[in-house]
N, CA, C and O of each residue as an XYZ file, in Angstrom:
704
protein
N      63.742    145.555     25.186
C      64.931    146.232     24.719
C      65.883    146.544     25.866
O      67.055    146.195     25.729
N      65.561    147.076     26.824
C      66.375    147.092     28.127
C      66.742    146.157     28.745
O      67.661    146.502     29.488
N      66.443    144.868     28.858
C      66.968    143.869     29.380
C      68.346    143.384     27.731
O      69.147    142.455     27.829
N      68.283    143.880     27.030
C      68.973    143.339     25.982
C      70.441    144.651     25.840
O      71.598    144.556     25.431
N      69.868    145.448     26.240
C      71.255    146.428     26.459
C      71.969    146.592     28.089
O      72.700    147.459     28.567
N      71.473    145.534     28.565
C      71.860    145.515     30.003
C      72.911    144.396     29.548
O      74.126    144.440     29.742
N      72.336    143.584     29.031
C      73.269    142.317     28.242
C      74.176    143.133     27.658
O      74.645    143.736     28.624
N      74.631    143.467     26.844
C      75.376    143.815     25.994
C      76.217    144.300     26.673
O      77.324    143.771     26.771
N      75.805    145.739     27.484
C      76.923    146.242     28.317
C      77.915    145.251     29.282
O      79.129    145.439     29.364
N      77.140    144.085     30.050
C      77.590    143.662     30.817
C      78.297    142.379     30.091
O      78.874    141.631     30.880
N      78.354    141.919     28.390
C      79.263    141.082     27.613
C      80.579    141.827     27.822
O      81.656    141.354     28.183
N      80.159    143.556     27.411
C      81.390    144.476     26.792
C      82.059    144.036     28.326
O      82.937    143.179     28.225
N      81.787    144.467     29.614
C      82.232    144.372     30.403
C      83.290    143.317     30.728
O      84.455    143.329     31.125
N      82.451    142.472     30.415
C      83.127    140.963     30.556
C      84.476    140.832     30.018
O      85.530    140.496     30.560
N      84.095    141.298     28.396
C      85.431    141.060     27.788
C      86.440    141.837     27.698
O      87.483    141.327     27.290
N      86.431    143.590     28.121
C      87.518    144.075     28.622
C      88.123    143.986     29.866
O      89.026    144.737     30.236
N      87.527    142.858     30.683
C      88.133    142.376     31.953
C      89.070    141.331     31.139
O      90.286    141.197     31.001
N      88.376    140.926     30.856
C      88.952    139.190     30.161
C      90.051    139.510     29.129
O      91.044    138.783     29.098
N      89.935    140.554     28.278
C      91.020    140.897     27.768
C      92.223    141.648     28.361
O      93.318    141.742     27.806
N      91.858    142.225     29.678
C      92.939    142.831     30.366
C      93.956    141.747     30.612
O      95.158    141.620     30.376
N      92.940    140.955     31.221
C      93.582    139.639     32.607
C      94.016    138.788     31.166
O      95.106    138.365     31.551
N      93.908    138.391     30.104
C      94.197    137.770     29.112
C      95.868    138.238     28.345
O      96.787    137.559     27.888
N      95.624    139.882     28.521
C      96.537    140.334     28.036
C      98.224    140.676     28.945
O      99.272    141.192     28.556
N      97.677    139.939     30.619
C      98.730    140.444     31.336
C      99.624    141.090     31.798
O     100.758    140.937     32.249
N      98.344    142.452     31.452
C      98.901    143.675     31.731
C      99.758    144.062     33.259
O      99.534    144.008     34.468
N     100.968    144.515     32.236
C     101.895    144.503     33.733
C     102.396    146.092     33.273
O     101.720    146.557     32.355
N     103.541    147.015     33.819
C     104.025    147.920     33.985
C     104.000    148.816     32.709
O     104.617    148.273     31.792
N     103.543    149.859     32.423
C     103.535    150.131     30.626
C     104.995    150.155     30.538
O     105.815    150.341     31.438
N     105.224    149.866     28.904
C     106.457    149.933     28.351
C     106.040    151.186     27.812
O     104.938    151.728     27.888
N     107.470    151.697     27.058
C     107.458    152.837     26.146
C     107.261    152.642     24.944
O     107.935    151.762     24.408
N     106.276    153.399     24.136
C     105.765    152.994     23.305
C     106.388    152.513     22.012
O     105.980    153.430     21.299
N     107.084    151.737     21.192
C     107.723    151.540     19.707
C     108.141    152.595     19.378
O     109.364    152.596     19.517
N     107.578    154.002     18.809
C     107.524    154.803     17.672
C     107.866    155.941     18.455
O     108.402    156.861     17.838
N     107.639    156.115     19.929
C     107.120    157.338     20.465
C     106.016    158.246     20.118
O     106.164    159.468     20.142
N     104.910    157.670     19.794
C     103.907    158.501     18.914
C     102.878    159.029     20.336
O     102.352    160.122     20.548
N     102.870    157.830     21.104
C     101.912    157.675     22.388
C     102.368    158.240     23.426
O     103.553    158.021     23.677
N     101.660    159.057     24.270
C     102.109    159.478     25.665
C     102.028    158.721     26.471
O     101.001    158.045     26.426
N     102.787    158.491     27.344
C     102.142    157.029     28.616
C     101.231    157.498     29.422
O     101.269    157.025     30.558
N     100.198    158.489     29.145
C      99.037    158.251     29.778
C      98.256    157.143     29.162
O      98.323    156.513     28.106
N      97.321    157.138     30.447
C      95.630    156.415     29.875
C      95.141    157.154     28.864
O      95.134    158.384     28.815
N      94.704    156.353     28.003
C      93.947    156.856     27.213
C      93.216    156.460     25.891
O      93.811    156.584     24.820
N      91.573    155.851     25.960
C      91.155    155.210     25.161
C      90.677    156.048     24.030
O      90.265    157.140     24.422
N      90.599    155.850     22.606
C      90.357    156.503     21.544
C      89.156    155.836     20.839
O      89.229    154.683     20.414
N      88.369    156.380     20.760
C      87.194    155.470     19.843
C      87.285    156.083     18.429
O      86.902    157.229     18.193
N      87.905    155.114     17.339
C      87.950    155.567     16.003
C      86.872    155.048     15.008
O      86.053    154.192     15.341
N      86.923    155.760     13.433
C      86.042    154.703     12.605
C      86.702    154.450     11.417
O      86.068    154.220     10.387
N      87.688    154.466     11.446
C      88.278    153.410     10.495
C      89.545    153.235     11.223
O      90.142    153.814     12.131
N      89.798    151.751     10.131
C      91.345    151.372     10.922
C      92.770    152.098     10.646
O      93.799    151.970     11.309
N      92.545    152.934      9.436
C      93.564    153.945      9.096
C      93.642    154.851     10.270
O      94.753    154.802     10.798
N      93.010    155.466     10.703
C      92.952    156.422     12.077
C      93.566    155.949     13.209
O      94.089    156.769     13.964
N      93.614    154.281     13.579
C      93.688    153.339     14.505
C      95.394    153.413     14.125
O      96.129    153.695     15.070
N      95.922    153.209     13.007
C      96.877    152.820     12.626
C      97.716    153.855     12.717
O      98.884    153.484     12.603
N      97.537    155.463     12.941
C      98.537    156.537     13.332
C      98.802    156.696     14.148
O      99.712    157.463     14.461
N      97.835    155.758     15.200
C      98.203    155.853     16.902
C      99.205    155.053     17.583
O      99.770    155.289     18.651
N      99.341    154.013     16.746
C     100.110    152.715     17.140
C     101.302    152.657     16.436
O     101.383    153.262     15.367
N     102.232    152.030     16.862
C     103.722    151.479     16.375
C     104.090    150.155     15.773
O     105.121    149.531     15.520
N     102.692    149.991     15.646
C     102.834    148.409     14.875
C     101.360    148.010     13.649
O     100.160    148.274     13.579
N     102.039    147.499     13.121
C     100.977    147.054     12.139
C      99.431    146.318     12.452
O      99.524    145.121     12.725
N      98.305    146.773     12.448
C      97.176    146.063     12.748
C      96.551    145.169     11.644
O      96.302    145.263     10.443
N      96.447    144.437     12.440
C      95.792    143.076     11.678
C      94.472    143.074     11.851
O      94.119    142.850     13.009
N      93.088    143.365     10.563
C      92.016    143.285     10.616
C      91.425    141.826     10.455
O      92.250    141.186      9.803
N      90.631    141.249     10.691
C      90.119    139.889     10.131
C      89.491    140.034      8.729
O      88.826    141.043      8.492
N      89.667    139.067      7.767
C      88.968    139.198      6.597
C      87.618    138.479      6.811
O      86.608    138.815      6.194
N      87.646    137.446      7.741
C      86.039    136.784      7.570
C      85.677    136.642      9.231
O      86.476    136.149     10.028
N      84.420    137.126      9.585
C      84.193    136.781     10.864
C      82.678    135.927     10.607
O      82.344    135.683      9.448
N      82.080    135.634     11.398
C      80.762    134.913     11.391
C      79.722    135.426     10.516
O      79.938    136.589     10.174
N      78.596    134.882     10.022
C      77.206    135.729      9.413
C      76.765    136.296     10.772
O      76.753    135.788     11.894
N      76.377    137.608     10.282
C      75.496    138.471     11.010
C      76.393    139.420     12.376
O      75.788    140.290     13.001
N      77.516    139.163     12.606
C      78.323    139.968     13.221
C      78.982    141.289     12.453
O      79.822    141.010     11.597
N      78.744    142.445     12.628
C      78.448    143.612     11.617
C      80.009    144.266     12.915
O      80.000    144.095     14.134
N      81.112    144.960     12.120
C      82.103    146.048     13.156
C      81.284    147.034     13.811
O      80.420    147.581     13.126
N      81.450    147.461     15.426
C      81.029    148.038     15.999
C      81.921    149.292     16.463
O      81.505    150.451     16.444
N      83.164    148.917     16.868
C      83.670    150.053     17.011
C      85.209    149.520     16.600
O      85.552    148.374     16.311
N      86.140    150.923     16.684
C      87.778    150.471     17.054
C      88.336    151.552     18.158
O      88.068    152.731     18.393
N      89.029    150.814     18.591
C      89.619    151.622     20.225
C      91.245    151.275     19.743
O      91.819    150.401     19.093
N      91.623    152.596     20.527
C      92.927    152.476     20.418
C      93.428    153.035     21.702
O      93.269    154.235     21.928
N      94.220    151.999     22.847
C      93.914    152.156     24.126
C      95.738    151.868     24.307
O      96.452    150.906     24.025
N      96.010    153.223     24.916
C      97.367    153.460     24.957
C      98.082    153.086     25.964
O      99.233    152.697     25.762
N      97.493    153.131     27.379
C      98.578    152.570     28.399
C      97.228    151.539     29.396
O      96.111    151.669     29.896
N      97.874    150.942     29.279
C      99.124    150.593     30.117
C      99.996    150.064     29.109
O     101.227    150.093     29.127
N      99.121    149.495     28.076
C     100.065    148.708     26.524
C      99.197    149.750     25.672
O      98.157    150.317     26.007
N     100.091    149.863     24.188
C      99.785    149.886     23.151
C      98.644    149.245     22.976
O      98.976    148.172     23.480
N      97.521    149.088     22.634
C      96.768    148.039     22.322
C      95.286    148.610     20.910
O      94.996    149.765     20.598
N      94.762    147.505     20.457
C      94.045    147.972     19.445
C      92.558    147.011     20.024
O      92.729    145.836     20.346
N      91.482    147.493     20.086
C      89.806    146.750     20.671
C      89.533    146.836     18.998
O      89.474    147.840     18.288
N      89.391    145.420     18.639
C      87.882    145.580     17.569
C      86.955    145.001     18.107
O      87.119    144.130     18.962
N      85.944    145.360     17.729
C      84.967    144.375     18.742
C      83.653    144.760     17.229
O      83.555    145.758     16.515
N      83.094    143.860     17.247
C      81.558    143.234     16.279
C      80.665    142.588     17.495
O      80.819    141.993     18.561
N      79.584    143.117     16.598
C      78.186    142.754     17.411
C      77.347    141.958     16.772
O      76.938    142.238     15.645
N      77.010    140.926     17.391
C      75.817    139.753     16.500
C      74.600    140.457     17.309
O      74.729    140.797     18.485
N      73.510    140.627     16.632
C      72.179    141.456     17.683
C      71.033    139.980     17.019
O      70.902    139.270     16.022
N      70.566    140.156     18.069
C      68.880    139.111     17.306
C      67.916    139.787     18.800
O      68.064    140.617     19.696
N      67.066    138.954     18.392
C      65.624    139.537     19.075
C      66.036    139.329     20.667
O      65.705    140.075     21.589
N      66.991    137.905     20.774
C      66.777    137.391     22.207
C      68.330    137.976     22.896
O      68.478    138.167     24.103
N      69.365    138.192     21.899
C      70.628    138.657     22.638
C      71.651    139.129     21.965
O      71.742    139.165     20.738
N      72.432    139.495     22.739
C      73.352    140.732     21.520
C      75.191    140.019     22.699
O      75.640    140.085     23.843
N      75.644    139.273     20.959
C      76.934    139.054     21.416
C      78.421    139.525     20.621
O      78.830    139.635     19.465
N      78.875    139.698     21.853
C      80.299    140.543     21.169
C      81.623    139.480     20.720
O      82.007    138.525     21.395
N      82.057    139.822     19.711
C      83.403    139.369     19.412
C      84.199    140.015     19.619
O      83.936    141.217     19.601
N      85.341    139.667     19.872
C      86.166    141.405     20.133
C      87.873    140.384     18.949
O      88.165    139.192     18.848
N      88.383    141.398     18.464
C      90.382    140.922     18.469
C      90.685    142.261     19.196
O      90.260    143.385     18.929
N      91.700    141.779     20.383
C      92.681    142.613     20.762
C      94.104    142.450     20.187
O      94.517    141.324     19.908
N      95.098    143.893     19.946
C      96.428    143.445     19.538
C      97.097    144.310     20.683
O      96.789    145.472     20.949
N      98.103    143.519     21.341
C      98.505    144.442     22.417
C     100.278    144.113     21.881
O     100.827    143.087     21.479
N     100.804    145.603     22.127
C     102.286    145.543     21.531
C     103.181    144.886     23.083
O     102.919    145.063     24.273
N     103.908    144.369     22.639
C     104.272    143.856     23.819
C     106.373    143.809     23.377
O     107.060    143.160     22.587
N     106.599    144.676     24.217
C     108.101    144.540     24.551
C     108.719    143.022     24.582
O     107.956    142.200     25.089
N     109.929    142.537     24.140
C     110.411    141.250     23.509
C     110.747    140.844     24.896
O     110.661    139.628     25.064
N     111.148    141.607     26.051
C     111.832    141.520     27.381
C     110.491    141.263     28.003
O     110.635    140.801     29.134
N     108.786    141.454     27.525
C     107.852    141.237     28.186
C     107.308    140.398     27.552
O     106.169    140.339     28.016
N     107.428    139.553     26.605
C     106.345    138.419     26.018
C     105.842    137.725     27.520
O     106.529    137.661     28.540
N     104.477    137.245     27.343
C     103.965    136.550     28.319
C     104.022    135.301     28.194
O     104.041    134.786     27.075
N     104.057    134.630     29.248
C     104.130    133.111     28.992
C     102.790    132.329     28.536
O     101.699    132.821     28.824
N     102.865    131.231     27.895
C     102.493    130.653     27.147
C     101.607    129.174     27.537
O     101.157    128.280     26.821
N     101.604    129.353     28.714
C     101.569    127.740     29.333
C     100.242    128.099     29.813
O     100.017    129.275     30.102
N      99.172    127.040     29.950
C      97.961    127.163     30.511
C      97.916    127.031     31.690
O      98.733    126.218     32.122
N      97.005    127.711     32.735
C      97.369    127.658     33.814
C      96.021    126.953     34.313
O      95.399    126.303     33.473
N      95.453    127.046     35.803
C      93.912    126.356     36.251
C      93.460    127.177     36.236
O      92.294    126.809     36.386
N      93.424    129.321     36.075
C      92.932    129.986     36.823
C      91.750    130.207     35.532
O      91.944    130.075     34.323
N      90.293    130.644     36.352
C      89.348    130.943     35.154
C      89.200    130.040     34.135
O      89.431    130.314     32.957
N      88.761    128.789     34.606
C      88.033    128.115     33.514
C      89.422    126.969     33.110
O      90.468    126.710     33.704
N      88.759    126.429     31.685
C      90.022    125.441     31.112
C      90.713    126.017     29.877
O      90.203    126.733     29.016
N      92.044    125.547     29.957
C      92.671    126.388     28.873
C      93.752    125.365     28.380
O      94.353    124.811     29.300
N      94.106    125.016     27.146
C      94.830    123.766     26.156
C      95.393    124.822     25.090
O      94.804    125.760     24.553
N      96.939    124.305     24.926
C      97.698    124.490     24.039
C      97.432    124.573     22.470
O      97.201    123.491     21.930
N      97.432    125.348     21.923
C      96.855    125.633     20.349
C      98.014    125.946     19.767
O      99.045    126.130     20.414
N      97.924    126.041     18.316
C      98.762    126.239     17.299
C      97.921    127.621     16.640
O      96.911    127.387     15.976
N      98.332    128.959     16.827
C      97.639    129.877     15.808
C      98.685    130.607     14.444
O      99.612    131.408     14.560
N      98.332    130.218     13.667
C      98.750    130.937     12.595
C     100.693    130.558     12.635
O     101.531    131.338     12.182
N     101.012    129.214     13.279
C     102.150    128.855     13.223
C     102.825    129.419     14.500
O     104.026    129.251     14.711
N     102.141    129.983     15.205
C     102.689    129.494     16.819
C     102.113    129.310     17.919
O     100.919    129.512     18.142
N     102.868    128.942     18.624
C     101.764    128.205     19.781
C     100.985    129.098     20.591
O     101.617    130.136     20.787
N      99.691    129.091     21.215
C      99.235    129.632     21.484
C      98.108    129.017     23.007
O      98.277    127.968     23.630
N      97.144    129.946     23.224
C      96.135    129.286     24.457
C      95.086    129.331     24.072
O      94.820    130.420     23.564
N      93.891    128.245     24.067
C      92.609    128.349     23.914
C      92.029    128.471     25.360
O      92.511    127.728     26.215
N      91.184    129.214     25.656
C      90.683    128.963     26.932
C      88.947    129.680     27.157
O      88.173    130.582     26.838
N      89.112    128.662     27.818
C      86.957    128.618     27.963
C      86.854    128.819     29.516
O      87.130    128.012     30.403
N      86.397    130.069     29.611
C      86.777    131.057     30.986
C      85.077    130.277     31.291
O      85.048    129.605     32.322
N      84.158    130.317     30.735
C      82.673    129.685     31.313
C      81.752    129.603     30.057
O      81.936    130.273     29.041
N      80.392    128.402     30.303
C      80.413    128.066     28.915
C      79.860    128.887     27.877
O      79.320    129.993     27.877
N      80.174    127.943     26.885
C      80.269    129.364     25.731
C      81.299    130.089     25.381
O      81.808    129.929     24.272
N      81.791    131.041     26.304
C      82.657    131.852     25.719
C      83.725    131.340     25.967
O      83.813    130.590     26.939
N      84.778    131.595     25.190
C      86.038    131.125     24.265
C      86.986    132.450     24.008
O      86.584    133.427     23.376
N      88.126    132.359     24.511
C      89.224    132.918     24.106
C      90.388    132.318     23.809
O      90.755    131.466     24.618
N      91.666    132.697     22.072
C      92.349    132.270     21.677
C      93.337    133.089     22.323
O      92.902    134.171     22.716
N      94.589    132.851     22.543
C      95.536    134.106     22.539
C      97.086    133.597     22.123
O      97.625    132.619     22.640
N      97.616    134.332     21.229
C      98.969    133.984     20.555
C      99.942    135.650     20.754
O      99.532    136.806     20.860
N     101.466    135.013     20.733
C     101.967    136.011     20.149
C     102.579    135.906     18.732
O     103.020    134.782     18.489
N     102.683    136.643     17.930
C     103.567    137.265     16.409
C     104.354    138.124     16.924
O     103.734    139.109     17.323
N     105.832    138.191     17.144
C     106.549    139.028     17.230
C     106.720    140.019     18.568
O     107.340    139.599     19.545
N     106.263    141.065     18.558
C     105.882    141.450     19.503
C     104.405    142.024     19.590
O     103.936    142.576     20.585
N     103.914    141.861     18.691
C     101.933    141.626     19.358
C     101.539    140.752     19.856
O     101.587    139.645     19.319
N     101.052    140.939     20.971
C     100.229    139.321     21.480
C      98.554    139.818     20.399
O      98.234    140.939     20.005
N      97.908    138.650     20.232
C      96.779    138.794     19.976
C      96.197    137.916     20.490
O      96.756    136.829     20.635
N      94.780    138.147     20.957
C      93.546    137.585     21.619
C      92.216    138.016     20.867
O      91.769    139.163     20.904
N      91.714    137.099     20.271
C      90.476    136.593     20.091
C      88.923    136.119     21.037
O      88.802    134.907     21.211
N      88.016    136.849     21.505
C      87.311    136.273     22.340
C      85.918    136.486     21.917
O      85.613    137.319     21.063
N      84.884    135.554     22.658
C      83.462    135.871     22.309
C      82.797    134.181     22.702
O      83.344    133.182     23.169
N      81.509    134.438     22.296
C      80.913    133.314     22.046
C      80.885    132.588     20.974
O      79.887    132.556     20.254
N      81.986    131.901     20.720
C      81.887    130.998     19.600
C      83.009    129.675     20.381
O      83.563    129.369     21.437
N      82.735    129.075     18.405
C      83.670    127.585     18.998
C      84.944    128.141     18.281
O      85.150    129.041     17.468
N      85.756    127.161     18.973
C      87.292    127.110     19.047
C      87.361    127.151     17.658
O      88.352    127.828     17.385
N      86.623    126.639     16.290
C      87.599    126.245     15.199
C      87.070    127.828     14.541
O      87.725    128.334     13.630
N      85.754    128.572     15.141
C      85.503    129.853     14.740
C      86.249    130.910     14.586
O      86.535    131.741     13.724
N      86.636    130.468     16.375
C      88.248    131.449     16.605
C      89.422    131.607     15.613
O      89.942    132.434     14.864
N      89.530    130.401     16.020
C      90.867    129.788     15.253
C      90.618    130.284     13.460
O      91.526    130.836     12.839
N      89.568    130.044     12.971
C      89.160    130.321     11.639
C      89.698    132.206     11.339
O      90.508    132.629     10.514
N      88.932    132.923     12.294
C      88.955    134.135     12.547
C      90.476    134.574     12.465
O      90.911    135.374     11.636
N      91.158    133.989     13.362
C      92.815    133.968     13.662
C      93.607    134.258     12.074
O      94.369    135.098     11.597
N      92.767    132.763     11.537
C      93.632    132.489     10.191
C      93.789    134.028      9.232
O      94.792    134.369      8.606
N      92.366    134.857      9.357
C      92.148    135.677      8.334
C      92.590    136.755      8.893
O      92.366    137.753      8.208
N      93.199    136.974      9.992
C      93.819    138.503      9.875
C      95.122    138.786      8.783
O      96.057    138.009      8.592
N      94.942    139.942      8.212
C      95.659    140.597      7.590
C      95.351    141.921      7.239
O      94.209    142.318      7.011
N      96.756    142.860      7.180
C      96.477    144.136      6.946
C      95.287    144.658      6.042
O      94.361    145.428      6.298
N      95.592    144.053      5.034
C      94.429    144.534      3.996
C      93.019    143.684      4.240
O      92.823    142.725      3.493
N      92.469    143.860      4.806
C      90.648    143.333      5.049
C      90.079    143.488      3.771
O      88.890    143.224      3.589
């Protein structure tokens, strides 16, 4: 059991690095709504209604994720961006893996660019949900999508395949 929560912690780890550096966090903006203070500050909620008074933008839940990946938590993580952590846990006897969607609000004067770069692994041009987007496979196995809608970027990451992601991508919508 301890070698299996050493794992886990050090996935979670992984992927709020990977979602930082994914999300290109640069200078906080001011928040949409003014609801948020520009401090730090992560919120661990349990439902997405709670998630949704913190933020200035609409969250997108997934309607279908993999068998056996059960919601683990929701974070609502205010600066440096607006941003929303879901993250699900697949557990079995031998290892415990995380999925996460991040939605990070992103100022129209800050959209990030779009182009794949060499850094961390390989990364190819995708189409999500009708715009273009990045697939990228930071090492093997794990897989991250990332698109923007408007002014949310969203990122998708975990151990799965690209059409999982991408599948995952398709089913966000407000109402889960």
């Amino acid at each position: 059991m301890k070698s299996s929560s050493k794992f886990g912690m050090r996935s979670l780890l992984v992927l709020i690095v990977t979602a930082g550096w994914l999300a290109g966090c640069v200078a906080p903006p001011a928040p949409p709504t003014g609801k948020i203070a520009p401090t730090q500050e992560v919120i661990t909620v349990s439902a997405v209604e709670e998630a949704q008074k913190q933020v200035g933008f609409p969250i997108l839940m997934p309607d279908w994720v993999p068998d056996g990946y059960a919601l683990v938590s929701i974070r609502v993580i205010t600066s440096p961006k607006q941003s929303i952590q879901i993250q699900y846990r697949k557990a079995s006897s031998f290892l415990t893996r995380d999925l996460s969607v991040v939605e990070v609000w992103q100022p129209a004067t800050q959209t990030p660019s779009l182009t794949p770069s060499k850094e961390a692994g390989t990364a190819k041009q995708v189409e999500v949900r009708g715009q273009p987007g990045i697939l990228r496979a930071a090492f093997p196995g794990y897989r991250s999508v990332r698109w923007q809608e408007g002014n949310v970027q969203f990122i998708i990451s975990g151990y799965e395949s690209k059409e999982t992601l991408l599948r995952i991508a398709e089913s966000l919508s407000t109402n889960p």
